[in-house]
LOLOLO-952726 format. One record per residue (C-alpha): x, y, z. Coordinates in pm, whole numbers, padded with zeros to 5 digits, always signed. Example, Ala and Ser with C-alpha at 12.3 -4.5 7.8 and 13.67 -1.06 7.14 Angstrom:
2
+01230-00450+00780/+01367-00106+00714/
END
This chain:
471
-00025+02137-02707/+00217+01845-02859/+00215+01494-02710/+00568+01546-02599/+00472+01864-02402/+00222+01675-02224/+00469+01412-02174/+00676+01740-02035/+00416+01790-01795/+00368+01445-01666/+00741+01443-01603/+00768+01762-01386/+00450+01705-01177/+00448+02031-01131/+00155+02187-00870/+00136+02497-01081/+00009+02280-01411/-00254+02156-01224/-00514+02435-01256/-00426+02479-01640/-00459+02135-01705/-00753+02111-01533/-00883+02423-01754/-00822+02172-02071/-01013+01899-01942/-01333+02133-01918/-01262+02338-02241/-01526+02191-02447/-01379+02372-02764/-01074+02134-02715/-01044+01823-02914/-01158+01491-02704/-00841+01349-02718/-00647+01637-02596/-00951+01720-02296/-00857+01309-02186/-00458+01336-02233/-00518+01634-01970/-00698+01405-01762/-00443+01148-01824/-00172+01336-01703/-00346+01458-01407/-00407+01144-01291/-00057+01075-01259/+00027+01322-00976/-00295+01549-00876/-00409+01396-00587/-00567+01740-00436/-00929+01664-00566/-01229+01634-00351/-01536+01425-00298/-01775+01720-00374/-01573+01802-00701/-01569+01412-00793/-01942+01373-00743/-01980+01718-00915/-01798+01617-01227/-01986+01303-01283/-02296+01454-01238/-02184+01670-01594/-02325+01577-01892/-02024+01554-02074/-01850+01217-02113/-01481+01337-02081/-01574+01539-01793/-01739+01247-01652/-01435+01010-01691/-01262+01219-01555/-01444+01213-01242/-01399+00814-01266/-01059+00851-01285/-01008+01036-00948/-01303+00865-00775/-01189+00711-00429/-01364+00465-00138/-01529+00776-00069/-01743+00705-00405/-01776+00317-00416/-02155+00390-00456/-02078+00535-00783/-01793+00349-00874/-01909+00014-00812/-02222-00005-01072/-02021+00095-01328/-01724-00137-01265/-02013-00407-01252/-02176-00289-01565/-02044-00490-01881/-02220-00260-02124/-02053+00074-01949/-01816+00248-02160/-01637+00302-01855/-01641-00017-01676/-01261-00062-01753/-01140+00299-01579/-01406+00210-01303/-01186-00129-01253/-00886+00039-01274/-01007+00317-01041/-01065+00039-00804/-00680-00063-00760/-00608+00176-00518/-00826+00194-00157/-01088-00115-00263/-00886-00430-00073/-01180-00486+00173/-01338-00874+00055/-01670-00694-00044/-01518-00553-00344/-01300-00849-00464/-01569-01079-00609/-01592-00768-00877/-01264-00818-00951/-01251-01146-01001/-01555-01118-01234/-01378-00908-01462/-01125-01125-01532/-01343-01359-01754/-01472-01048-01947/-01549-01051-02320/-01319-00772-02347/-00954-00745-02292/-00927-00409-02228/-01156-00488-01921/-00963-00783-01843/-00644-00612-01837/-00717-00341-01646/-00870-00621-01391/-00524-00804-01333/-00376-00492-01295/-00628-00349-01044/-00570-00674-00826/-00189-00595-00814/-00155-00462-00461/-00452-00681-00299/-00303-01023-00311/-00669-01168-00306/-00637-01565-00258/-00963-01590-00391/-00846-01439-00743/-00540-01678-00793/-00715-01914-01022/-00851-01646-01274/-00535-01515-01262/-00363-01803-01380/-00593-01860-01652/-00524-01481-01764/-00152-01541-01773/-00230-01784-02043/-00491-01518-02213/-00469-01486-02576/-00419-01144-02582/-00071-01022-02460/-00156-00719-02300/-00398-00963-02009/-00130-01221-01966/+00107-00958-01879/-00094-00799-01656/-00214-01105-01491/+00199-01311-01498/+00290-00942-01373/-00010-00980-01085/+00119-01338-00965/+00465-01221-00850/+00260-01140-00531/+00130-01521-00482/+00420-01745-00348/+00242-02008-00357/+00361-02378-00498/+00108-02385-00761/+00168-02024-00876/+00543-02112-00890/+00499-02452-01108/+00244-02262-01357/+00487-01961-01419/+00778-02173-01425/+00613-02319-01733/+00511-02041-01905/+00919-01893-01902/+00915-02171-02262/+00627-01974-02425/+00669-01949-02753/+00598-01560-02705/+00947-01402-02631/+00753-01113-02390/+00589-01367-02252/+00881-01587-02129/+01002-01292-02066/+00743-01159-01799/+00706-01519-01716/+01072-01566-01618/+01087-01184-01422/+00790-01318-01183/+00949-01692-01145/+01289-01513-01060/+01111-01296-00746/+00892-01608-00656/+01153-01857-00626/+01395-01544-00435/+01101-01570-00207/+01069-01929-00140/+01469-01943-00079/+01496-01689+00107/+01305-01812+00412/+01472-02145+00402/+01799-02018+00458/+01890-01834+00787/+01643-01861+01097/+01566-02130+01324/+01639-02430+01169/+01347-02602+01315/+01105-02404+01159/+01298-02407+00829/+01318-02787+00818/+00929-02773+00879/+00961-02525+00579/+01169-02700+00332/+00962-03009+00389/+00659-02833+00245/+00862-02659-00037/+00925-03064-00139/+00716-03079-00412/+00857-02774-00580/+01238-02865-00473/+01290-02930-00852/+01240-02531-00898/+01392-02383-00577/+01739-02402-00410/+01892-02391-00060/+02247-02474+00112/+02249-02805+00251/+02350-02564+00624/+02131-02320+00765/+02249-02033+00910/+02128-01959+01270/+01973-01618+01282/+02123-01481+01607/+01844-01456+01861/+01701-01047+01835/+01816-00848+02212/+01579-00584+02317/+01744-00282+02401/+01720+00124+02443/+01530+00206+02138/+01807+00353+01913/+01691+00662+01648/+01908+00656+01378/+01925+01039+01196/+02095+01066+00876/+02330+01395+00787/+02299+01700+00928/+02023+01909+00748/+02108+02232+00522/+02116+02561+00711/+01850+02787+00719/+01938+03010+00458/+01945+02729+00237/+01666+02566+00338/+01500+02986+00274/+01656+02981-00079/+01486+02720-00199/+01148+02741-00061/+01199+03128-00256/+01317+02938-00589/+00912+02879-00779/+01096+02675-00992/+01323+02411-00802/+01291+02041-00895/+01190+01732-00683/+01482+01616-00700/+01686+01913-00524/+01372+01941-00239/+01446+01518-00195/+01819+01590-00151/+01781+01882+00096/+01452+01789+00331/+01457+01385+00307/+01668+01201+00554/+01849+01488+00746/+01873+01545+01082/+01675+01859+01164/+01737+01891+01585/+02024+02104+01504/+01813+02433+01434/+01784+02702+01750/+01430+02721+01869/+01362+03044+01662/+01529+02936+01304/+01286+02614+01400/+01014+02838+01443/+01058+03077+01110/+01083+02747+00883/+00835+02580+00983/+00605+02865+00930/+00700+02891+00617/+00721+02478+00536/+00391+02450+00646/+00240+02724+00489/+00461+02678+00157/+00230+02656-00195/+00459+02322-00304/+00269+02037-00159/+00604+01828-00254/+00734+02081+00008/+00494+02015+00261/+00530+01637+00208/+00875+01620+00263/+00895+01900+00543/+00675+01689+00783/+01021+01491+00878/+01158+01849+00972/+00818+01942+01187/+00866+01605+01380/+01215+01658+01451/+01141+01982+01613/+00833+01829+01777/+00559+02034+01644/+00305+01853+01668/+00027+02148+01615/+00193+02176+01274/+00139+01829+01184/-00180+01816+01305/-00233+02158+01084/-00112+01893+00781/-00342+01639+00844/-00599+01862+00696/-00411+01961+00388/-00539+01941+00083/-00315+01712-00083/-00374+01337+00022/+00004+01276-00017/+00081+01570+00272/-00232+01438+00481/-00066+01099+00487/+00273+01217+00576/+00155+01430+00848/-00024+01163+00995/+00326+00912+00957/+00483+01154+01136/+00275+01217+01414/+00393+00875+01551/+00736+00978+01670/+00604+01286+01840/+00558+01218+02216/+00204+01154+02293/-00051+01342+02306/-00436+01287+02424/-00505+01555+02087/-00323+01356+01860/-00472+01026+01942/-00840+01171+01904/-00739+01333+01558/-00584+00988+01458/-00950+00802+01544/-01161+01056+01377/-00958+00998+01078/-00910+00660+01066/-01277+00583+00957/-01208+00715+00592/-00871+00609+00538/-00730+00313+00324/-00386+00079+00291/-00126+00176+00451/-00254+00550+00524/-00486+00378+00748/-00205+00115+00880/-00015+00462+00989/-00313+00632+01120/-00356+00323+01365/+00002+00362+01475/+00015+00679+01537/-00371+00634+01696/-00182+00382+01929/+00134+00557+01965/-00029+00873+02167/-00276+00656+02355/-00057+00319+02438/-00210+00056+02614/-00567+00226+02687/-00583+00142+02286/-00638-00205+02336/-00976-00245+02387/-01070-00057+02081/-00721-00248+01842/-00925-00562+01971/-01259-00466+01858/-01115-00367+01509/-00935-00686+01452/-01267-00876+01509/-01461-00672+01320/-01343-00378+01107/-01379-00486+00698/-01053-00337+00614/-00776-00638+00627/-00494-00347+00651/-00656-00198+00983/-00726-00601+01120/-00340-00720+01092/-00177-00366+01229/-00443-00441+01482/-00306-00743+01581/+00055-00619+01505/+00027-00281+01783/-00177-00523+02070/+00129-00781+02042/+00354-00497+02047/+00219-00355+02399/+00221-00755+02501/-00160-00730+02523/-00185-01147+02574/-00529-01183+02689/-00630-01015+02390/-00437-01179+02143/-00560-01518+02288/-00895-01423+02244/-00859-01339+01868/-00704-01681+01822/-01018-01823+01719/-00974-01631+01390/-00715-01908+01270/-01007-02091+01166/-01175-01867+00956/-01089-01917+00539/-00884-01581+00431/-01095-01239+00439/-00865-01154+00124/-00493-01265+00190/-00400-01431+00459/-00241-01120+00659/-00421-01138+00934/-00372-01523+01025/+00021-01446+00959/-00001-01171+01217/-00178-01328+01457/+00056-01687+01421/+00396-01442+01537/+00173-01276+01809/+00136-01611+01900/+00463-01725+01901/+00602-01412+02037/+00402-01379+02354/+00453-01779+02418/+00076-01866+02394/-00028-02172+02277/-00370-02299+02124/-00489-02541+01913/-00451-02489+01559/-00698-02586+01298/-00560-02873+01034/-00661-02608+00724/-00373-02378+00811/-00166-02708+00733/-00326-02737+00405/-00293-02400+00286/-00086-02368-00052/+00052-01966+00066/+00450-01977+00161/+00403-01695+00453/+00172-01840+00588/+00352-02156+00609/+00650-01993+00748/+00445-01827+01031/+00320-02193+01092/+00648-02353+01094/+00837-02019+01317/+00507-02068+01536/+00498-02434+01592/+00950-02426+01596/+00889-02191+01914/+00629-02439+02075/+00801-02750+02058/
END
């Protein structure tokens, strides 16, 4: 097989390669480098492997097999995973690291992170900044910003790439300096991340409440050489609570459509995304609902099955959904689950949504907790409260406090106040949320003088919205 077939395959993501490519990755006859492009491409859309297969593959003797287990390991396998991202003499401490970007934002696993930064060797280092893309950790802005200024190109653009996810003054002033490096990709990268930082800064200083963004712009002061704003502010118009309005996009495809291409083996993504995404499925008679959904939910395309779960909640089958949750593809799982929260509740629902929510990660487990919420309402509290006190994952703690302010759950929210005072688990998401519970249900409580200090631009606007509403 030619690079530029595999390159084919990555393209198409098709489900049918799967098993074939998976063939080549245990075909010991194969050359190593063509056993790990398999693996490679794989990685990029197979996400139907399991923890018995994972554990099962690194238990082989055989190094590509057993990288290839690394490369699909989850949370599920931080036992595994974890010594060998920790291991600077591990020939695959860098994949383990990498491995770790997706599912690993709880603070346990961040100091390992931040380790890697400082490694000997830039491979390890890059695939560290990388890693820490989606997790924001406050604790890793520092090595971060010493990366961006790495020696070797491939770590500062990882890292400069990293910090467009850390509005924070000095993040701003240090990238703002590095758009004159006397590397053209560096200025480069340097200049894309200054460009979204300072969007961000301006943007909140703008329209709102013009207390809270003169608050605002008088902490953006010492960086008013590198940001703009209009001398007026635009008054956001106060928000007016209403009938819930659901907004449904076109009319969906009739059924025989909708039967011609489930039949077609070989129709793209990109016709399935234009037919099932966005449509407005209520229109189908009770049996036409009935005959596709049999065959959405039971159809071998797990692209299908991902994008049918919109049609399944339109027509309010929730037993089908619930069928999904189970699937074997993570991407369907999580999309059955997402859509299980505009279904009308159900006591069934609520207890699958709990018994999943242990092993789920990011925003799978931020939906999981909605929809947990949505079929149980307000006899959720107790247990939202308990999990914003003391549940490790900083996802589950701020959609915590998000769903109790959003059944007006006061009492509660008060109570978790004293959480303000505590430094940042890993961002600081969960004092943001709690600021605009705050502010939104009209408590008030003493704040502690660090939140003042903090160099983090949402956090500061929370402060300044919070403290606009109380004076």
């Amino acid at each position: 097989m030619t690079p530029e077939d595999f390159d084919e395959l990555a393209r198409a993501e098709d489900y049918r390669s799967i098993p074939r490519l998976r063939a080549m990755v245990f075909d010991t006859t194969l050359p190593e480098s063509v056993r790990d492009r398999a693996s490679r491409v794989l990685d990029g859309f197979d996400d139907t492997t399991t923890g018995e297969q994972r554990r099962t593959w690194w238990a082989s003797d055989d190094p590509v097999v057993r990288k290839h287990a690394v490369r699909f390991m989850t949370r599920a396998e931080a036992d595994i995973l974890l010594p060998v991202a920790c291991d600077d003499t591990h020939p695959m401490q860098a994949r383990a690291l990498a491995s770790m970007g997706f599912g690993f934002r709880e603070a346990e696993f961040m100091p390992v992170l931040i380790r890697a930064l400082t490694h000997y060797d830039p491979v390890v280092r890059a695939a560290t900044a990388a890693a820490l893309y989606w997790y924001e950790p406050v604790a890793a802005e520092t090595g971060l910003l010493a990366a961006a200024h790495d020696e070797t190109f491939e770590v500062a653009a990882e890292a400069i790439d990293t910090l467009r996810y850390y509005p924070t003054q000095r993040v701003l002033r240090s990238v703002a300096v590095l758009r004159a490096h006397a590397d053209r990709r560096i200025a480069e990268a340097a200049t894309n991340t200054f460009d979204d930082l300072r969007d961000s800064f301006e943007s909140l200083v703008t329209e709102g409440d013009p207390k809270a963004i003169a608050r605002l712009r008088d902490w953006m002061r010492p960086v008013r050489d590198l940001v703009a704003w209009p001398e007026e502010i635009t008054v956001r118009a106060p928000h007016r609570f209403g009938p819930r309005r659901i907004l449904r996009g076109p009319g969906a495809v009739t059924e025989s459509v909708l039967l011609a291409l489930l039949d077609d083996p070989d129709v793209d993504r990109e016709a399935l995304d234009q037919a099932l995404r966005g449509r407005d499925w209520t229109g189908y008679e009770p049996a036409a609902r009935t005959r596709s959904a049999a065959r959405l939910v039971a159809h071998p395309n797990p692209v299908v099955r991902d994008f049918g779960c919109a049609a399944l909640a339109d027509w309010g089958r929730s037993d089908d959904l619930m069928r999904l949750v189970g699937d074997v593809s993570s991407t369907v799982r999580k999309s059955a689950m997402y859509h299980l929260a505009a279904l009308p509740a159900e006591p069934a629902v609520a207890e699958l949504a709990w018994r999943y929510l242990p092993d789920a990660t990011g925003t799978a487990a931020q939906e999981t907790l909605r929809t947990y919420c949505a079929h149980l309402g307000p006899a959720a509290v107790p247990r939202l409260a308990d999990l914003v006190r003391s549940d490790p994952r900083e996802d589950v703690r701020y959609e915590g406090v998000h769903l109790l302010v959003k059944l007006h759950a006061a009492d509660e929210i008060r109570g978790l106040a004293d959480i303000l005072a505590e430094p940042p688990g890993v961002t600081w998401a969960v004092h943001n949320t709690l600021l605009d519970g705050l502010g939104e249900l009209g408590i008030t409580v003493a704040l502690p003088p660090h939140l003042a200090a903090a160099d983090d631009l949402h956090l500061q606007h929370s402060l300044a919205e919070y403290l606009a509403r109380q004076s």
